[in-house]
C-alpha positions as CSV (number, residue, x, y, z in Angstrom):
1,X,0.0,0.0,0.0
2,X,0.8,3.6,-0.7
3,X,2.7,5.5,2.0
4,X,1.4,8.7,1.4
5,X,-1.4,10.0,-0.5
6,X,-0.9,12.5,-3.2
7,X,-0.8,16.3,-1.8
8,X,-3.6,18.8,-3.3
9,X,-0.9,20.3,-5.3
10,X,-0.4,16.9,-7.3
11,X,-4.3,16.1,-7.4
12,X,-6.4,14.6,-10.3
13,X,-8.6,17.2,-12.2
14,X,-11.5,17.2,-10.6
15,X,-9.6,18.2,-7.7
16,X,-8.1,21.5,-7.8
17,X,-5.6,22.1,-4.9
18,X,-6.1,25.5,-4.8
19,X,-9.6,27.8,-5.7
20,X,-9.8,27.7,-9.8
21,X,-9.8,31.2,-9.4
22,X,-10.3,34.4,-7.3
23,X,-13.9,34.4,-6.0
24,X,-16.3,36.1,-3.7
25,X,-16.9,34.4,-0.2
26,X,-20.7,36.1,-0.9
27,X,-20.8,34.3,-4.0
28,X,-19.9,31.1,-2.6
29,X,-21.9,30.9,0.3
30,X,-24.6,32.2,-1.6
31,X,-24.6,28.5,-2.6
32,X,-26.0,27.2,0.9
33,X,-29.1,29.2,0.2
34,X,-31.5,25.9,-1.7
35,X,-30.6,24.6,2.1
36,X,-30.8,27.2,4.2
37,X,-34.2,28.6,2.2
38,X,-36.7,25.9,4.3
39,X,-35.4,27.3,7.6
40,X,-34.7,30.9,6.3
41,X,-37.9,31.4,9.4
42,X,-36.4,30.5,12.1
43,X,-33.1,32.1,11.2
44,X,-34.4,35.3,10.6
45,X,-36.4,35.2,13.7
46,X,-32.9,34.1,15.4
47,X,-31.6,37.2,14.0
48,X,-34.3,39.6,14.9
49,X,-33.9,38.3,18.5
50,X,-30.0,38.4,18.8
51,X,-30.4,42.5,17.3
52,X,-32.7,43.3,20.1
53,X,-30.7,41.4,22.6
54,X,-27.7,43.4,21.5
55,X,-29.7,46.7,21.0
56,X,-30.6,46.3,24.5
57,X,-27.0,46.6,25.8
58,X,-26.9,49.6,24.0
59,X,-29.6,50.8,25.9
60,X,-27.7,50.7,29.3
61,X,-25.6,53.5,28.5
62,X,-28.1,55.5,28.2
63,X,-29.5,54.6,31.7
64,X,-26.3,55.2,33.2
65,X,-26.2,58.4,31.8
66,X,-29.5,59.3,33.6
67,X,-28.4,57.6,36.6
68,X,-25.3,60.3,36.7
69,X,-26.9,63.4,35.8
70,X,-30.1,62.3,38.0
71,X,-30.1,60.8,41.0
72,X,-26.0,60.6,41.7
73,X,-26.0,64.4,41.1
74,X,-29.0,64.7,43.4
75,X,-28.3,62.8,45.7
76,X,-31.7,60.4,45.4
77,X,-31.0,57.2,46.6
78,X,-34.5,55.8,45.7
79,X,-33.6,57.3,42.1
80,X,-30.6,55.2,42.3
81,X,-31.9,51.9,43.1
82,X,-34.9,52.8,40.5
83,X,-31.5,52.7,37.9
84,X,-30.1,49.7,39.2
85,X,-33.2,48.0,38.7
86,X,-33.6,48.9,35.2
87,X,-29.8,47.8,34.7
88,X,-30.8,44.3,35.8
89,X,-34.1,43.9,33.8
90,X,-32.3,45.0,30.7
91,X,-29.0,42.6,31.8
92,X,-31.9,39.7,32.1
93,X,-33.5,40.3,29.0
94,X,-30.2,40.7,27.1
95,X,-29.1,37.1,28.0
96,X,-33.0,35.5,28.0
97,X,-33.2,36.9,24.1
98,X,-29.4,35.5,22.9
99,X,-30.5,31.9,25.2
100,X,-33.8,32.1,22.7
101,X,-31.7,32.6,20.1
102,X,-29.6,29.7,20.2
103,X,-32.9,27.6,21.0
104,X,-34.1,29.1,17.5
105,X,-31.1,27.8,15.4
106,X,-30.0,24.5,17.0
107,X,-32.7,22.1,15.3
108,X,-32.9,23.7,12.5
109,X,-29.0,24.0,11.1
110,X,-28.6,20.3,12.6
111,X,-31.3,19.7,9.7
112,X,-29.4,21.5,7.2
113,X,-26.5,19.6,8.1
114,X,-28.0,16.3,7.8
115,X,-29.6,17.3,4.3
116,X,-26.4,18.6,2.7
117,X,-24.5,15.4,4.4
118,X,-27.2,12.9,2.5
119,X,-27.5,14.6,-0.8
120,X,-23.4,14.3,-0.9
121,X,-24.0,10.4,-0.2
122,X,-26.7,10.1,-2.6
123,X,-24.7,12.2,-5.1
124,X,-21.3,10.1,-4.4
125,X,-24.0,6.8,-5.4
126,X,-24.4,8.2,-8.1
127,X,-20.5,9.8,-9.7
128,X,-18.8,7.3,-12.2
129,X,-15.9,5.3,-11.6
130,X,-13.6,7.4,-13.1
131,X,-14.4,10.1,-10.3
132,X,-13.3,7.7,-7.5
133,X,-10.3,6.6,-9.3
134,X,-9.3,9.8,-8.9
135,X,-10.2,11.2,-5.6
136,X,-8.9,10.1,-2.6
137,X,-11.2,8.8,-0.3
138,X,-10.1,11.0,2.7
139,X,-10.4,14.1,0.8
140,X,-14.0,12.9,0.3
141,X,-14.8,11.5,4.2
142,X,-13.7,15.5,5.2
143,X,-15.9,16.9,2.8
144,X,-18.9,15.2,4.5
145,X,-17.3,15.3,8.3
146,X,-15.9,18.2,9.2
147,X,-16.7,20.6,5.9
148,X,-20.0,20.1,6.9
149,X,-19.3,20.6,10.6
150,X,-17.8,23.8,9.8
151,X,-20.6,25.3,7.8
152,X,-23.3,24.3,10.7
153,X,-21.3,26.2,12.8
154,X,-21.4,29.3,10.4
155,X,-25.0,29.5,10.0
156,X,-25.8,28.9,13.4
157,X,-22.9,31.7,14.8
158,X,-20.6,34.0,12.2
159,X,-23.8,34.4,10.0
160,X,-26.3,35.7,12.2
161,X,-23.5,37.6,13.8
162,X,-21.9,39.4,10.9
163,X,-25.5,41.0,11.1
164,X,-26.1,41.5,14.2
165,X,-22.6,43.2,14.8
166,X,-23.4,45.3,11.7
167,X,-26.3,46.9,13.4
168,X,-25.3,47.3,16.2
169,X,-22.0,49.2,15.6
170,X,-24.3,51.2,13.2
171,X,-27.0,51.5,16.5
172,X,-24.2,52.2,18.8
173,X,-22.2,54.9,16.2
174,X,-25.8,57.1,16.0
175,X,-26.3,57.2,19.8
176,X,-22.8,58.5,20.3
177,X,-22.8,60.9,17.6
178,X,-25.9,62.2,19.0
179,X,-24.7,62.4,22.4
180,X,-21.6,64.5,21.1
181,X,-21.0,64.4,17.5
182,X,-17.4,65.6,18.3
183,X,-16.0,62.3,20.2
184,X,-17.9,60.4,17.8
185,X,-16.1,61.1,14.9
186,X,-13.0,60.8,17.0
187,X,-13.9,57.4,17.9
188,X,-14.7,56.9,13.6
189,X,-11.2,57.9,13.2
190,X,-9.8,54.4,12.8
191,X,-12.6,52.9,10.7
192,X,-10.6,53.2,7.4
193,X,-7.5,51.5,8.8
194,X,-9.5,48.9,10.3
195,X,-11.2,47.9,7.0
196,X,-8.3,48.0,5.1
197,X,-6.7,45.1,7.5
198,X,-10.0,43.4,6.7
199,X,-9.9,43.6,3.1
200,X,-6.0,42.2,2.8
201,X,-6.7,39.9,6.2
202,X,-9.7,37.9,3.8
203,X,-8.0,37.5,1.3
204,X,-4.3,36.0,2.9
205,X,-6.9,33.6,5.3
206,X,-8.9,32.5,2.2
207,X,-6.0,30.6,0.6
208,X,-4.5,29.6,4.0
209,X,-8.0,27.9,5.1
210,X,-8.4,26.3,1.8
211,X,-4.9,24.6,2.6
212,X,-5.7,23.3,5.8
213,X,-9.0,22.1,4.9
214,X,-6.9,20.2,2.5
215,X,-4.2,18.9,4.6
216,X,-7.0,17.4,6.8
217,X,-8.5,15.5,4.1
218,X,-4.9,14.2,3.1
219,X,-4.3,13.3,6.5
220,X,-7.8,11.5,6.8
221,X,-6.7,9.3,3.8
222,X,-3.6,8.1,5.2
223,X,-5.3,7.5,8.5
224,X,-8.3,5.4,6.3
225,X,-5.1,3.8,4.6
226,X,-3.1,2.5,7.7
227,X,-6.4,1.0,9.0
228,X,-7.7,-1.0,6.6
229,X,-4.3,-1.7,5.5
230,X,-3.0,-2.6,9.0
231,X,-2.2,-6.6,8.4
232,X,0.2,-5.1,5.3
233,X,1.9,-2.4,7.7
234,X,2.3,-5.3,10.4
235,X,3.2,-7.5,8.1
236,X,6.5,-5.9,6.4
237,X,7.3,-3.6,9.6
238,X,6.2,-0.9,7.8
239,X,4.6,0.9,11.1
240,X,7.7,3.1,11.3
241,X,7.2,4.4,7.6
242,X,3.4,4.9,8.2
243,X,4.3,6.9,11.3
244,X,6.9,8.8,9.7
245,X,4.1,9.6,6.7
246,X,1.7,11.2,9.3
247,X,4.0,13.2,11.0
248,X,5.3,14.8,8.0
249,X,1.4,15.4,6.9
250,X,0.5,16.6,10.6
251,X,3.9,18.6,10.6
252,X,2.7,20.6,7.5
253,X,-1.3,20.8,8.5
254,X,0.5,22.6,12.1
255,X,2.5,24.8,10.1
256,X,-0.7,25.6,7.9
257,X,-2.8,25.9,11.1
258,X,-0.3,28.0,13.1
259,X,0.1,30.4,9.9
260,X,-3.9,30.7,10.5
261,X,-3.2,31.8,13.9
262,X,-0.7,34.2,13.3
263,X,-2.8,36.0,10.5
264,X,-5.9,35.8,13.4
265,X,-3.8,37.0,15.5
266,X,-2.6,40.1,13.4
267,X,-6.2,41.1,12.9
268,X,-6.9,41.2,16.8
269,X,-3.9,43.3,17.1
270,X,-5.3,45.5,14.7
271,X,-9.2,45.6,15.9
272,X,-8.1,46.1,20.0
273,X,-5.5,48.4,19.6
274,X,-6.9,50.8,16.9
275,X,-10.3,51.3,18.6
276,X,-8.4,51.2,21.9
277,X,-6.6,54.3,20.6
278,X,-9.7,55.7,19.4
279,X,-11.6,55.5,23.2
280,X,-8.5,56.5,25.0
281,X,-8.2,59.7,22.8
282,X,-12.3,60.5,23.4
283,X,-11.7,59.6,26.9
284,X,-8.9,62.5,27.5
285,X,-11.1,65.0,25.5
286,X,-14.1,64.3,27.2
287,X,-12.4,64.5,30.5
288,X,-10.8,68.3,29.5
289,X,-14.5,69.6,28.3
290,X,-16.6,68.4,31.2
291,X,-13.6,69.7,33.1
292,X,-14.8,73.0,31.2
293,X,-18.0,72.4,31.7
294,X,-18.6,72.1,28.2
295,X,-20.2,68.8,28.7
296,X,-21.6,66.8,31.3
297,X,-20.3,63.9,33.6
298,X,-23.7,61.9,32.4
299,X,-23.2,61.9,28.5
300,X,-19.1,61.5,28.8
301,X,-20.2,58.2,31.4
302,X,-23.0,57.5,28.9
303,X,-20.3,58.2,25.7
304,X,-17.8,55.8,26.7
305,X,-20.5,53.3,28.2
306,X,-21.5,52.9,24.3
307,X,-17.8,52.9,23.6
308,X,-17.4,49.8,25.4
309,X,-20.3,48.3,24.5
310,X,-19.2,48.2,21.0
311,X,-15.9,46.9,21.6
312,X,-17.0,42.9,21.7
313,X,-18.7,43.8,18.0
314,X,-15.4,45.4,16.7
315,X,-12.9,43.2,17.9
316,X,-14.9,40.1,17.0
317,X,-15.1,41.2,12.9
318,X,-11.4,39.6,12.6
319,X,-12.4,35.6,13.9
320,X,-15.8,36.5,12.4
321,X,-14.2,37.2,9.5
322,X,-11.8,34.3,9.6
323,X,-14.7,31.6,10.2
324,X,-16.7,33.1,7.7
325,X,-13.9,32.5,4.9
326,X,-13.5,28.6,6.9
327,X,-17.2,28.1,6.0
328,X,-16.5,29.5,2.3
329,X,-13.8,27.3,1.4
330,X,-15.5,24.1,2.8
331,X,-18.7,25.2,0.7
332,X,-15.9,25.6,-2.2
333,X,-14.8,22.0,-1.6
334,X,-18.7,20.6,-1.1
335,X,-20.0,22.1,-4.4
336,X,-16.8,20.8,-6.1
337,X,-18.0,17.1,-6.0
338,X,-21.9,18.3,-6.3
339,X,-20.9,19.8,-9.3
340,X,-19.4,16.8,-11.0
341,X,-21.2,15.3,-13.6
342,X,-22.9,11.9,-11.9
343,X,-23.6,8.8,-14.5
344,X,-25.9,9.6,-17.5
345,X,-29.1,7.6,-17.0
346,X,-30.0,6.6,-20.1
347,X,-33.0,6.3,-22.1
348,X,-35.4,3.7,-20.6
349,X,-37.7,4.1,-23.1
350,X,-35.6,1.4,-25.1
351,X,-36.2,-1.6,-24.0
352,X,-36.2,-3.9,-27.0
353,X,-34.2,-4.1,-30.3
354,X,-33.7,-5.8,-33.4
355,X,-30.4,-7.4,-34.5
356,X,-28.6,-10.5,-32.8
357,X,-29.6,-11.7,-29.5
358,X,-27.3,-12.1,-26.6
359,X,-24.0,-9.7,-25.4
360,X,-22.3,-8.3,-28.5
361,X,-19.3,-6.3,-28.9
362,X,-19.6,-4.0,-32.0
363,X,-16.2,-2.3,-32.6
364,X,-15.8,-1.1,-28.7
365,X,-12.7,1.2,-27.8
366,X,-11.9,2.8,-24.4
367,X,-9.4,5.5,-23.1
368,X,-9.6,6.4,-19.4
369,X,-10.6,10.2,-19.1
370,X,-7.5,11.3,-17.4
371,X,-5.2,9.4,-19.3
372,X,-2.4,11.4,-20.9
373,X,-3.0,13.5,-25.0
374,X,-2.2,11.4,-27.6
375,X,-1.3,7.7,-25.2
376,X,-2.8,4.8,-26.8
377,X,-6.4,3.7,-26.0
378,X,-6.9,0.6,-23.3
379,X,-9.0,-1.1,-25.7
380,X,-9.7,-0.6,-29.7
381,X,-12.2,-2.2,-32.3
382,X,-13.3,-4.9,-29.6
383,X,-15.6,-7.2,-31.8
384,X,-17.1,-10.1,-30.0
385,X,-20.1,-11.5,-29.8
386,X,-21.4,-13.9,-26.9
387,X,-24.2,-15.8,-28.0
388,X,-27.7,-16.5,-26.1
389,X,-26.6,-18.8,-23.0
390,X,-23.3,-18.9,-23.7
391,X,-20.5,-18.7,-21.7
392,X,-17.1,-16.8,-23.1
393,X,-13.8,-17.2,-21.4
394,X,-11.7,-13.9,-21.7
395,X,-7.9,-14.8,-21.7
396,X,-5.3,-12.5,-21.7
397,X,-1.7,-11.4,-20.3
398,X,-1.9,-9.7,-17.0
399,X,-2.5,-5.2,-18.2
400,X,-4.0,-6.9,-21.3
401,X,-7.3,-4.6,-20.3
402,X,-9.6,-7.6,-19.5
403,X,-10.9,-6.3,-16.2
404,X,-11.7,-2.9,-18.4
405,X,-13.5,-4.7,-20.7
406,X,-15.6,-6.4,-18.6
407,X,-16.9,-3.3,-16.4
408,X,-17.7,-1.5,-19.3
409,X,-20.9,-3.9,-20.0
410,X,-22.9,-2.8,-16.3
411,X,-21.1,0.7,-17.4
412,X,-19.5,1.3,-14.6
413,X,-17.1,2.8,-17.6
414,X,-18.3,4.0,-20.8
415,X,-17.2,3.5,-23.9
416,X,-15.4,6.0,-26.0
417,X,-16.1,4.2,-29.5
418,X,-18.6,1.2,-30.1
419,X,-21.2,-0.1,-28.6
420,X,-22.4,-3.0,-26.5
421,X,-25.8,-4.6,-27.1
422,X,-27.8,-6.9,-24.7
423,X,-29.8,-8.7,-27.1
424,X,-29.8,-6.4,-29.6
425,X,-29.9,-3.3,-27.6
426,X,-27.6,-0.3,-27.0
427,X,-27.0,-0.4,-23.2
428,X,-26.6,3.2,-23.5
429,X,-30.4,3.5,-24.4
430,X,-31.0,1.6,-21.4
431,X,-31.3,2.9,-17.4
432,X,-28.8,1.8,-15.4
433,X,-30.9,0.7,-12.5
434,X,-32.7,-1.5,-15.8
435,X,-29.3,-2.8,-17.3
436,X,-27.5,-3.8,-13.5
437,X,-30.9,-5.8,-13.2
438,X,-30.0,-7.7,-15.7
439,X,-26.3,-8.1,-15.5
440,X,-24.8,-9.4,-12.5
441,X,-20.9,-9.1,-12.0
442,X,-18.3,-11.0,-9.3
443,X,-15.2,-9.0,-9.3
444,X,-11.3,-10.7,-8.5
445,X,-10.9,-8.2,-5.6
446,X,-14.3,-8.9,-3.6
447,X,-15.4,-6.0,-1.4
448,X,-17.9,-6.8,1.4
449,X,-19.5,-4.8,3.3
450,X,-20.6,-4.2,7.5
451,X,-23.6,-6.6,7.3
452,X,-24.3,-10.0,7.5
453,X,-23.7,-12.5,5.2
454,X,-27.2,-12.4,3.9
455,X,-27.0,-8.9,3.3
456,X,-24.3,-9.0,1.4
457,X,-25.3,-11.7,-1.0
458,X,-28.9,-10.0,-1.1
459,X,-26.8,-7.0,-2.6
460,X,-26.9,-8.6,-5.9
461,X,-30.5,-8.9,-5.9
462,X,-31.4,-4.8,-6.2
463,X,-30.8,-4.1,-2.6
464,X,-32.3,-7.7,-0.8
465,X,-36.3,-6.9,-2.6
466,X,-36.6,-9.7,-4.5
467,X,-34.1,-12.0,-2.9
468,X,-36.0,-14.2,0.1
469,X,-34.0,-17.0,2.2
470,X,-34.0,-19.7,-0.5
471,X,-32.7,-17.7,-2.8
472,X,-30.0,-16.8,-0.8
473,X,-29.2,-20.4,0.2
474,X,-29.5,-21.5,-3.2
475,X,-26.3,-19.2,-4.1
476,X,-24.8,-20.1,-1.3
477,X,-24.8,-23.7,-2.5
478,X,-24.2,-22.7,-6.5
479,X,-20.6,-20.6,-4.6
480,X,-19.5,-24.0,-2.1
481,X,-20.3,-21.4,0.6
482,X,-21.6,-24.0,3.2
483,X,-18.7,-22.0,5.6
484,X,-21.4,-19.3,6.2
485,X,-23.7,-22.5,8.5
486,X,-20.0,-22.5,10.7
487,X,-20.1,-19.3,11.6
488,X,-21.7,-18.2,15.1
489,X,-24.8,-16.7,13.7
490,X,-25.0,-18.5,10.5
491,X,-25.9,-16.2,7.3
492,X,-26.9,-13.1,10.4
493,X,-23.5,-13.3,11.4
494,X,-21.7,-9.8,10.9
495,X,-18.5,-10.2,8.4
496,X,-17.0,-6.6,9.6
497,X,-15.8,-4.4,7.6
498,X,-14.3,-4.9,4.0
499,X,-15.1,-8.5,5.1
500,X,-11.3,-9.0,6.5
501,X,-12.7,-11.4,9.0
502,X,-13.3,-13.6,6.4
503,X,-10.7,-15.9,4.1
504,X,-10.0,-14.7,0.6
505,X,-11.4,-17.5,-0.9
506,X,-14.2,-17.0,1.4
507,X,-14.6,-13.5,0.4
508,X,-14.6,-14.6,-3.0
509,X,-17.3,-17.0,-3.0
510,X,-19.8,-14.8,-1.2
511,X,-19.1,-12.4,-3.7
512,X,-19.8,-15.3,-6.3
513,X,-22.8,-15.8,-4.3
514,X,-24.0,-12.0,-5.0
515,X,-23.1,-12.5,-8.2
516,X,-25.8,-15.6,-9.2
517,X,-28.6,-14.6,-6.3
518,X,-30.5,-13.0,-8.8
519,X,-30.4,-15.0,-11.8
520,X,-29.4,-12.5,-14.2
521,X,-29.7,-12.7,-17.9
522,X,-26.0,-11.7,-18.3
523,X,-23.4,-12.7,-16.3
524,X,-19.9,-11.1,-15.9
525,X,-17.2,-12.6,-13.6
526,X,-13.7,-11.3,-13.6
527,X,-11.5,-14.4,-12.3
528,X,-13.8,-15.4,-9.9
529,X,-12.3,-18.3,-8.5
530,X,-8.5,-17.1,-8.5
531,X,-8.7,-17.4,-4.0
532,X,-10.0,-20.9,-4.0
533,X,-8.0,-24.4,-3.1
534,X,-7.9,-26.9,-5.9
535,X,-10.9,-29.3,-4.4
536,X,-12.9,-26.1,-3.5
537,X,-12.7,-25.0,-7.5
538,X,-13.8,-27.9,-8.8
539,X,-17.2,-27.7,-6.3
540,X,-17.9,-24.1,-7.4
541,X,-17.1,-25.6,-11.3
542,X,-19.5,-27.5,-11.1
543,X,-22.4,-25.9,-9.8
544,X,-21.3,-23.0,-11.8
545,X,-22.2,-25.3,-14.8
546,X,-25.6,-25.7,-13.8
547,X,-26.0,-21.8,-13.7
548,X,-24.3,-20.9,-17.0
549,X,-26.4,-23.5,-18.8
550,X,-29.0,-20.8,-19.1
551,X,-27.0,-17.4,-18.1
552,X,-25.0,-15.5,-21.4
553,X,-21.9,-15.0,-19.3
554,X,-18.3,-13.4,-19.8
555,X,-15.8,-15.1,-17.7
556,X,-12.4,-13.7,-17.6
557,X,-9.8,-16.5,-16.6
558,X,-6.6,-17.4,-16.2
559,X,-6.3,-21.3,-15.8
560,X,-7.5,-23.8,-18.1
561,X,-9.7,-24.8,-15.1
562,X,-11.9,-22.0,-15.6
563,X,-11.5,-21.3,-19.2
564,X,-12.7,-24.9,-19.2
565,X,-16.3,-23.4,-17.7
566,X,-16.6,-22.0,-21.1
567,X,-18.0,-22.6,-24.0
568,X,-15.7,-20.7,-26.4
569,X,-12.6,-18.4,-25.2
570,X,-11.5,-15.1,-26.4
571,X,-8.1,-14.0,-26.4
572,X,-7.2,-10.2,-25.9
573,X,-3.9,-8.9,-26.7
574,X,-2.9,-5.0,-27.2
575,X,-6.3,-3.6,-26.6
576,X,-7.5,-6.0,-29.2
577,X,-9.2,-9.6,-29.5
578,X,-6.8,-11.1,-31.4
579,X,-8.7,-14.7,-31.7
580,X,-11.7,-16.7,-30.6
581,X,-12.7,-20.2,-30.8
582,X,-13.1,-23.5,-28.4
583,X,-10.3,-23.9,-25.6
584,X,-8.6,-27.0,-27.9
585,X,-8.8,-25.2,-30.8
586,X,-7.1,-21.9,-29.7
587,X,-4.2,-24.6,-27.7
588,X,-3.4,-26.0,-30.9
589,X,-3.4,-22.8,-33.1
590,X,-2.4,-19.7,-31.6
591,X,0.9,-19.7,-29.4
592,X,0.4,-16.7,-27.5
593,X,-2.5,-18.5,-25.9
594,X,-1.0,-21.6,-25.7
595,X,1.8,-19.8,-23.8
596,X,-0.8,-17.9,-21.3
597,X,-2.1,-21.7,-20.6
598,X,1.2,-23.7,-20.6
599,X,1.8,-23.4,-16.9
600,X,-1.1,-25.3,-16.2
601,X,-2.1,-27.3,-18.3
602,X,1.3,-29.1,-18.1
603,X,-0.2,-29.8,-14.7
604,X,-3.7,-30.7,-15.6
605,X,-2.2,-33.5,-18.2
């Protein structure tokens, strides 16, 4: 197994490593909005409760100013305690109305969360092939973990906040220019500074957020790499390499994350000390005019009340600022896999043809769409044609493109020249969901799944619904896969994950088992029983025979054992099927194939 995963920088083109270009935050989150838009309600009422809640802080100023110039300068107790009452009720609305706010948000973004995190599922069903090939899967697990994570925690704080701080430094900047316009626009002195360290802050955190975000997904996939791969790194002492690996990932991501913290930390330099500057210089002034008596001890208390009360709403634009551009870049990196282009559907109008009945071939050619300008294509002018119920051993050297040929007839690649017909009709002009009903496939690399053994042989039956207990036991039998009775809850009995608790050749023949559960019209098997023991094989030959009597079916092999399962084999060389007939035929006639079998069948004479 790989040690390391590609970096972003070295990613496959439907990853960019960095944005594709300069874009608006705005713009981008403006793509949350089909998700936010059911809730939009509650989230406006949210945000109509935190502006109150914050407009009544403002509000205590104001009190204290009548407190000073009242009842301290008159000496009227009563008055006083009248104030301090007021104080309280607006301290205990203040934090009743933000409590109410949260209350408002919490079910509603967990919603949105879930929503965006099953419509990235659904629409990772639903990608090619080619897509996964090329994304790692960590980069995609971070996407739909903590991407989404971060963009709940946007809408239900830096969102509603950016607004709510808006208003009320705009509230709060109107009371004290009223109060005395003079030490208002001294405190509006350092506004221009202070958005010019916005405006280059964004834009330096922007690409420095994208990078982490990144580095994490990187880092995920080596994690997901080491644990499912964990019997490889025991195996060759490889634990040391693995480690080194991460820490050279995790070194970068806390370079990345402490250059995220310096930049933060610049920008709350900036936002304390300017404004601090700002109230400091009002505070001197209005000390020499009520000294003059040119103002009073009330609206200088009252002044610099406000002052302070804005401070929490100035100094929080930097992180506010900072998670806001977070939440852009991870909706950056969720619309870039919703944007790709899932499977084509097909038309599944057609659902019968003319022409020759059974799986044909008719001058098929396939290029991988990322493979290099001008490179040679995998497969070209494939022309074969498998009759009604019969069975067609594909032989080949190993890279010959047999296991491409064989996935591109459930189209889990398309063809770039040719076509395939199922009795006559383009599978192209068929829906997938219609042509995976009626081709089954086995692959040499089995992958199970976290559910019982039933469950995974029910998989081959569209998802279990037409696949009772019989059925299941009868492709148990057909696969030799009488080991399932053995285990502690028989076919309820849990396999774990990528089925690692199970033999290979175990593995395989459930996976067999998937393959024949739902009597398919068309059969594909890529070297299905490559894991077995000798005696084992020649079960699962033979009841195999008993299935491929009525099933068209592609077998690729790579014994005379299996090609032996066949009626005709097909040999593919370059890209190309260079010759087809009857296993004795093609022995006698064509050395290359004679050569693929010699090993043995010098044993099976």
């Amino acid at each position: 197994m790989p040690t390391t995963r590609a970096t972003t920088e070295e990613a496959g083109p439907d990853q960019p490593a960095e944005p594709p270009a300069p874009r608006s935050a705005v713009r981008t989150l403006l793509r949350l909005w089909p998700y936010v838009r059911p809730v939009r309600a509650r989230l406006s009422a949210a945000a109509l409760v935190a502006i109150v809640a914050s407009c009544a802080g403002l509000v205590i100023p104001l009190v204290l100013k009548w407190l000073v110039d009242g009842p301290v300068a008159e000496r009227d107790p009563a008055g006083v305690w009248l104030g301090a009452l007021y104080l309280l009720l607006l301290g205990l609305a203040e934090a009743l109305l933000f409590g109410l706010r949260r209350w408002l948000v919490a079910r509603p973004l967990a919603g949105v969360e879930a929503a965006m995190r099953a419509d990235l599922y659904r629409h990772l069903q639903r990608l090619p092939v080619a897509f996964h090939d090329r994304w790692p899967s960590g980069q995609l697990l971070s996407r739909g973990t903590a991407d989404l994570a971060l963009l709940r925690m946007f809408l239900a704080f830096p969102l509603t906040f950016l607004l709510v701080n808006g208003v009320t430094i705009l509230v709060g900047v109107v009371i004290m220019l009223v109060q005395d316009w003079t030490l208002g626009l001294v405190l509006l002195g350092p506004a221009v500074p202070v958005m010019v360290v916005c405006a280059v802050f964004e834009k330096r955190y922007a690409h420095a957020a994208r990078r982490a975000q990144d580095q994490v997904g990187d880092l995920t996939t080596v994690v997901e790499e080491s644990v499912l791969g964990i019997r490889i790194v025991k195996g060759f002492g490889r634990h040391r390499s693995q480690a080194r690996a991460f820490r050279e990932l995790s070194r970068t991501l806390r370079g990345t994350e402490l250059h995220k913290a310096r930049l933060l930390a610049s920008i709350w330099v900036a936002m304390m000390t300017l404004p601090e500057v700002a109230i400091g210089a009002a505070l001197v002034l209005g000390a020499v005019r009520v000294a003059d008596g040119d103002l009073s001890a009330g609206t200088l208390v009252a002044f610099l009340s406000t002052a302070l009360a804005l401070r929490w709403p100035v100094d929080s634009i930097g992180f506010l600022l900072a998670l806001s551009q977070e939440a852009a870049t991870a909706t950056e990196r969720y619309f870039e896999v919703m944007d790709a282009q899932p499977e084509s559907s097909g038309t599944a109008a057609a659902v019968s043809g003319d022409g020759e009945r059974g799986l044909r071939f008719h001058g098929v050619g396939f290029r991988y769409p990322d493979a290099p300008p001008g490179s040679p294509p995998v497969l070209e002018r494939i022309d074969l044609w498998i009759r009604p119920g019969e069975s067609m051993a594909l032989v080949g050297a190993t890279g010959s493109g047999k296991t491409t040929l064989t996935a591109l007839v459930p189209r889990l690649y398309e063809v770039t020249q040719g076509r395939i017909t199922l009795d006559g009709v383009d599978i192209t002009a068929m829906s997938r969901e219609q042509l995976r009903t009626r081709v089954a496939v086995a692959f040499e690399e089995p992958t199970l799944f976290s559910a019982t053994v039933a469950e995974n042989v029910r998989m081959g039956a569209g998802g279990g619904a037409d696949a009772d207990a019989d059925a299941v036991e009868r492709a148990l039998a057909v696969a030799q896969a009488d080991f399932v009775h053995a285990l502690p809850q028989g076919v309820d009995t849990q396999v774990g994950e990528q089925g690692l608790s199970l033999s290979g050749g175990q593995r395989q023949r459930l996976a067999l088992a998937r393959a024949v559960v739902g009597r398919p019209d068309f059969l594909v098997l890529d070297d299905p029983l490559s894991a077995l023991d000798v005696h084992t094989e020649a079960a699962v030959e033979a009841a195999l025979r008993r299935v491929l009597a009525d099933t068209t079916a592609l077998i690729v092999a790579h014994r005379p054992s299996t090609v032996l399962l066949a009626d005709r084999a097909a040999l593919l060389s370059g890209g190309r099927i260079t010759a087809v007939g009857t296993h004795h035929e093609l022995l006698r006639s064509h050395a290359e194939y004679a050569h693929l079998m010699s090993g043995e069948e010098e044993e099976g004479r």
